[in-house]
C-alpha positions as CSV (number, residue, x, y, z in Angstrom):
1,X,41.0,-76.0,116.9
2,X,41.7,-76.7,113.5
3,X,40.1,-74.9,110.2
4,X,37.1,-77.7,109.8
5,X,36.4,-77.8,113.7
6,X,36.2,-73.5,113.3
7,X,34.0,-73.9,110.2
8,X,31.3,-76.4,112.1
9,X,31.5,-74.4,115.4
10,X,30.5,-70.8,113.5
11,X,27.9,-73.3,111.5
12,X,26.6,-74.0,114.8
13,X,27.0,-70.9,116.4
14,X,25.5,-69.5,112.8
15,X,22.8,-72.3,111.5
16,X,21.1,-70.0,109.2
17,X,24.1,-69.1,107.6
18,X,25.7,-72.2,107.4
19,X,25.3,-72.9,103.9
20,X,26.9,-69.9,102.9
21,X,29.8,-70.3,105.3
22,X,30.8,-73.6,103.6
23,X,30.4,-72.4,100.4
24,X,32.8,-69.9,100.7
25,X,35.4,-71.8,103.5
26,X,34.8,-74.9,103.2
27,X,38.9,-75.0,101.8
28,X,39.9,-71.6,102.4
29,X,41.2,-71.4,106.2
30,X,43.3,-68.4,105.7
31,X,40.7,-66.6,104.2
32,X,38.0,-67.9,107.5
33,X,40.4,-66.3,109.5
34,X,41.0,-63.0,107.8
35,X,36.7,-62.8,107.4
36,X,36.4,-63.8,111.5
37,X,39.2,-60.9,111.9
38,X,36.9,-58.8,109.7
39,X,33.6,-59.2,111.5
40,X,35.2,-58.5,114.9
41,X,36.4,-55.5,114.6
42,X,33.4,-54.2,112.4
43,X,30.1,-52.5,113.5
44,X,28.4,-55.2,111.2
45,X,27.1,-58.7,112.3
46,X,28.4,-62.1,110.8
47,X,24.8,-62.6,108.8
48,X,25.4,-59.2,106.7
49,X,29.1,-60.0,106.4
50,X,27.8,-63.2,104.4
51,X,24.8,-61.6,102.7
52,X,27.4,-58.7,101.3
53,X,29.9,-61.4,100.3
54,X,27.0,-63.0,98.2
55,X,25.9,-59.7,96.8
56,X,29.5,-59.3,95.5
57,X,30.0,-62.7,94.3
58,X,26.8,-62.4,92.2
59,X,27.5,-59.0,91.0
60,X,31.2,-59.9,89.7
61,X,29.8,-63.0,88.0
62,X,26.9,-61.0,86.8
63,X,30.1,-59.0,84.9
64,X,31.9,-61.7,84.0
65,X,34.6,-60.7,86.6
66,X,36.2,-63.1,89.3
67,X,38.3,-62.2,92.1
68,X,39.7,-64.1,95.0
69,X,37.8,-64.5,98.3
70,X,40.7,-62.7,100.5
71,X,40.0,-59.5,98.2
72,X,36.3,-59.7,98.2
73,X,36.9,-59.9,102.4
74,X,40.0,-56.6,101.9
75,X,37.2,-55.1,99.5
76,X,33.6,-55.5,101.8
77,X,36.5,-54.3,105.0
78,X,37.5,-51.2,103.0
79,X,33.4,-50.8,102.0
80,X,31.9,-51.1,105.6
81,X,33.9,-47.9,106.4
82,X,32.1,-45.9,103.1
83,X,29.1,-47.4,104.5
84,X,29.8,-46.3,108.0
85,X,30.2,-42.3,106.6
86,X,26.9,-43.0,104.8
87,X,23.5,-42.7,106.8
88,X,21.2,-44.3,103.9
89,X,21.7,-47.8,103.9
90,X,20.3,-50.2,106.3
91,X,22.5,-53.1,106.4
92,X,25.9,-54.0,104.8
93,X,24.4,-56.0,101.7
94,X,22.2,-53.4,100.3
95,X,25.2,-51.0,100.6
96,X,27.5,-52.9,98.9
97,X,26.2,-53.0,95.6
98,X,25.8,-49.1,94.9
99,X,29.4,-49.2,96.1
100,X,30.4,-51.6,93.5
101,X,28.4,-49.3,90.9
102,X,30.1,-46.6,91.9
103,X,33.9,-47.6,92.4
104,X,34.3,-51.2,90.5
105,X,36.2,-54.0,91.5
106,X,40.0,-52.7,91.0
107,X,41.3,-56.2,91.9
108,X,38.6,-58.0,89.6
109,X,40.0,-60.0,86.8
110,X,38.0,-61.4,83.8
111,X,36.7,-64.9,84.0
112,X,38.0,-65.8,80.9
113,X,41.4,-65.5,82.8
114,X,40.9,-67.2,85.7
115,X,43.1,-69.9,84.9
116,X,46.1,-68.0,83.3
């Protein structure tokens, strides 16, 4: 199956989150793969996978940070298991964000730069 065959499969398997799936892989089939890898081996489901992505996405741009979508995937992997030790949050999106308070974006780099 090749990477847009994958990406309108999990849009099927996934309606509601289609739009986001296409946003973010609609020409990134290496990173699909690494989120699909991701999400199987986590305790969280596809949907918050996708709803944590955006939360990051908006609170990087929010701080005028970018950062490539195979680190936001290395970043949300290494954050489920902080969320995991952590009996407060609900789901992975509304975790991720007091995370990203608390420890930054290491890999982040200004969007000013983005092109250098």
């Amino acid at each position: 199956m090749n990477h847009n065959q994958k990406l309108s499969h999990l849009g099927e398997v996934y309606p509601e989150q289609k739009r986001q799936l296409f946003k973010y892989f609609r020409h990134q089939a290496e990173a699909l793969e690494v989120f699909v890898s991701a999400v199987d081996v986590s305790d969280y489901p596809f949907a918050e996978w996708l709803n944590a992505l955006d939360v990051m996405t908006e609170w990087l741009a929010k701080k005028g940070q970018t950062m490539t979508l195979n680190n936001k995937i290395q970043y949300l992997n290494c954050a489920s298991e902080i969320i995991d030790q952590e009996a407060q949050w609900d789901n992975m999106a509304s975790a991720i964000l007091p995370i990203l308070e608390q420890y930054g974006c290491e890999r982040s780099s200004d969007e000013t730069n983005k092109n250098l």
